[in-house]
N, C-alpha and C positions, 0 to 999 in steps of 0.2 A: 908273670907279673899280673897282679891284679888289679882291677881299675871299681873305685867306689865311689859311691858318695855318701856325707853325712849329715845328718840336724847339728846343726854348730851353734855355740852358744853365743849370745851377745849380751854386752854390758844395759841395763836396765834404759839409761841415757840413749843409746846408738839405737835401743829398739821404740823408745817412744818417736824420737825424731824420726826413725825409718816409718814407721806406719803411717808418721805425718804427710808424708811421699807416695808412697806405693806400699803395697801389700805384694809377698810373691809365696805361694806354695811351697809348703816344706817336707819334703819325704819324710817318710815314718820312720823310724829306729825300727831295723830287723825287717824291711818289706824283702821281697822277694828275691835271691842276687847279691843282696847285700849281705857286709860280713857285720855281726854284729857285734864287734869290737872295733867300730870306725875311727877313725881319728877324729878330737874335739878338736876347734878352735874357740879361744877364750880370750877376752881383753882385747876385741879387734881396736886400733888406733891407726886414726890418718891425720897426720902433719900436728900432732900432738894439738890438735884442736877438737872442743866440745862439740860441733858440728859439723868436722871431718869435710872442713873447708880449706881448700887452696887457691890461691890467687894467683894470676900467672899474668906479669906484664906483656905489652907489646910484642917486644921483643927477642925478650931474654930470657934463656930457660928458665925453669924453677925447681928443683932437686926436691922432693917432700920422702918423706917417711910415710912404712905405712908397717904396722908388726903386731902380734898375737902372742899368744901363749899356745901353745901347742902340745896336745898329751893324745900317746896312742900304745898300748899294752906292748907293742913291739918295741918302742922307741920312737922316736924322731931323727930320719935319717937328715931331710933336707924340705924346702918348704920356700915358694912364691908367692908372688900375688899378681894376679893379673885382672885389671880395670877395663871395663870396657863403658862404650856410649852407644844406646840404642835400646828398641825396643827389645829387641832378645839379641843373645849372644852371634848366632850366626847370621846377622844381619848389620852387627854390629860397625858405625861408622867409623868408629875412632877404637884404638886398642894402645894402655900402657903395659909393662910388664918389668916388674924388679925381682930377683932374685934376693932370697936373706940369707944372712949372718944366722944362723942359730946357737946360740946359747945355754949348754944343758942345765935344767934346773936340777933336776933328779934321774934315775933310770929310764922314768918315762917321758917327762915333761920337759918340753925347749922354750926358752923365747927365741924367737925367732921377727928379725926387723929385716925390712930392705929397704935402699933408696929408688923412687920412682922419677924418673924425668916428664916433666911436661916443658916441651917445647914448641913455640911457634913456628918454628922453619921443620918440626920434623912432626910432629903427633898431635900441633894446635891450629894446621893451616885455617880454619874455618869458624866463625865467627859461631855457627851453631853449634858448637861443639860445648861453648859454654854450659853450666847446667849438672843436672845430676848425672855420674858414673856410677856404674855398679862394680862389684868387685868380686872375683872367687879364688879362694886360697887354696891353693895346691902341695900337700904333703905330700911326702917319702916315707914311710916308715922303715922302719930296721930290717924287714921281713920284704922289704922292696915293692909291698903294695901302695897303689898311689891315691890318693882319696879326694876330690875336688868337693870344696865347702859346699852346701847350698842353703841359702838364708837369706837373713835381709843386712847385706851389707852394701856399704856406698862410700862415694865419695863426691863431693862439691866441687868443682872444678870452675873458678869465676875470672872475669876479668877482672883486670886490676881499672883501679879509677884514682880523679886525683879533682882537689879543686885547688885555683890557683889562691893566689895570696888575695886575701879581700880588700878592698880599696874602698875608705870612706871619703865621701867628700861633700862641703867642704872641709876642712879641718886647719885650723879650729873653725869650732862655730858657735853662733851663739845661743845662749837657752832657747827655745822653743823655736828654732827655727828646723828647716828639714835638709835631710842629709841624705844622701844616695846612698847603698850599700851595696858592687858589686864585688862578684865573683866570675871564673869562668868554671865548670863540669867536662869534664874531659874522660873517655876510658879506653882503654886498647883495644886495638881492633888488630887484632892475629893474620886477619886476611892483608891489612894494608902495610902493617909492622909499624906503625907508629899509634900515637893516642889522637883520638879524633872527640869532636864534642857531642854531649850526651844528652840530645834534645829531647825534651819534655818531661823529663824526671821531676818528682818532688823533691827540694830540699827546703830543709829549714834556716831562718835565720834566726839566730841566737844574741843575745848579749849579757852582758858582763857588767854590772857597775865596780868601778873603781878598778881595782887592781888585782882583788882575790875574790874569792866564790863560786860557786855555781853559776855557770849559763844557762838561762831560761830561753824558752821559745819566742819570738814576736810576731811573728807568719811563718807561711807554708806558701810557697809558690812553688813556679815550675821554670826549667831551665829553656829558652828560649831555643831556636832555632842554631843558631850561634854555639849554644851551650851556657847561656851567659845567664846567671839570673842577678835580677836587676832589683832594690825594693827601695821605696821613701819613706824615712820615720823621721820623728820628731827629736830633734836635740833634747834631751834633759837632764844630766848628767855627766861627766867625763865615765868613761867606761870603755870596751872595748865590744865588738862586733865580728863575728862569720859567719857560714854559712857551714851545714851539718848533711851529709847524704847516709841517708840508712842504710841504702844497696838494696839488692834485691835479690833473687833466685840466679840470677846469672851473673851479677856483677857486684862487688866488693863494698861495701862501706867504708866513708873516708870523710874528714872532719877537716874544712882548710883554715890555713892560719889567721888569725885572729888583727884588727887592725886597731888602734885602741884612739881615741879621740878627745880632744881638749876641748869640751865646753865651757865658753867664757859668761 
């Protein structure tokens, strides 16, 4: 049995966002060693999202996808994926690993998916774990050579976040008078197992006239020590009010629920 590696291809999308991140050295088709009938991977996807982002509560596992297209002049015997965290592979902190279902497209070509587990009691103990994974796909071919991807693949691996329910007050009020608008920001913490508050993030507060529309911005604060952010605006309108978190490289974007108010 042979052991290779190949230049694999990625989708136009996976390779801008990759360079946005890191750049990583790509061997040459036919260097030295190598058979130059490697196996392709094509169409890489993670958790059927455009930025091969997953979000993983507190808690609670989270099962994602992650699958390719596969073409190698032997065939496609069988085909992984394995994720790792860290600056290079054998150093590497954190390791997931799902085996796929392959699919024959043709004589040559498989799709090929697995399901990956990210869990906090087994593969997320650590808070820093958040963050970019990288990833290398592992073929079979029909000929029993095994080919391991190398390219710029990844995956996003974030906490989950949450804001609570926004609470205006007073309510009602009257025109032009001023009104409190909180929230609390909260995100999981894998080491503690529950969601803890998420101090000093920006979030926005948004509002709503009337009942339908678009929400606009009104500020941009930060979430207090607590997690709590706090703001005062002027009654003018009935309308409705919350608070918006972008997320960030480690952690999840989430929009809380909206509280709507009777100006008299």
């Amino acid at each position: 049995m042979r052991r290779r590696t190949t230049v694999a291809v990625v989708t136009a999308a996976a390779l801008s966002a990759a360079l946005a991140v890191t750049i990583l050295a790509l061997p040459a088709a036919g260097a030295a060693g190598q058979d130059d009938s490697a196996t392709a991977f094509w169409n890489i996807d993670v958790n059927h999202n455009l930025d091969y982002t997953v979000g993983v509560e507190a808690a609670k596992k989270r099962v994602f996808s992650v699958s390719a297209t596969v073409s190698d002049p032997s065939g496609v015997k069988s085909v992984s994926y394995e994720l790792w965290h860290g600056e290079e592979r054998a150093k590497a902190d954190g390791v997931m690993v799902g085996a796929a279902q392959c699919h024959k497209l043709n004589e040559f070509t498989s799709y090929c998916e697995a399901l990956v587990t990210a869990d906090p009691n087994v593969n997320l103990r650590s808070n820093a774990l958040a963050g970019l994974w990288y990833m290398t796909p592992v073929a079979v071919d029909g000929a029993g050579d095994v080919t391991h991807g190398e390219g710029i693949y990844f995956a996003r691996v974030e906490r989950q976040t949450s804001l609570s329910q926004t609470v205006v007050t007073p309510d009602p009020v009257k025109k032009g008078r001023n009104i409190t608008v909180k929230a609390q920001m909260t995100v999981a913490s894998w080491e503690q197992k529950k969601n803890v508050p998420l101090i000093g993030h920006q979030v926005l507060l948004q509002y709503r006239k009337g009942t339908s529309g678009p929400f606009v911005t009104l500020k941009k604060l930060k979430t207090d020590r607590n997690g709590w952010a706090t703001a005062t605006v002027k009654a003018t309108a009935d309308g409705a009010y919350r608070y918006d978190f972008a997320g960030t490289s480690l952690t999840q974007p989430t929009t809380g629920s909206a509280d709507y108010v009777d100006v008299k």
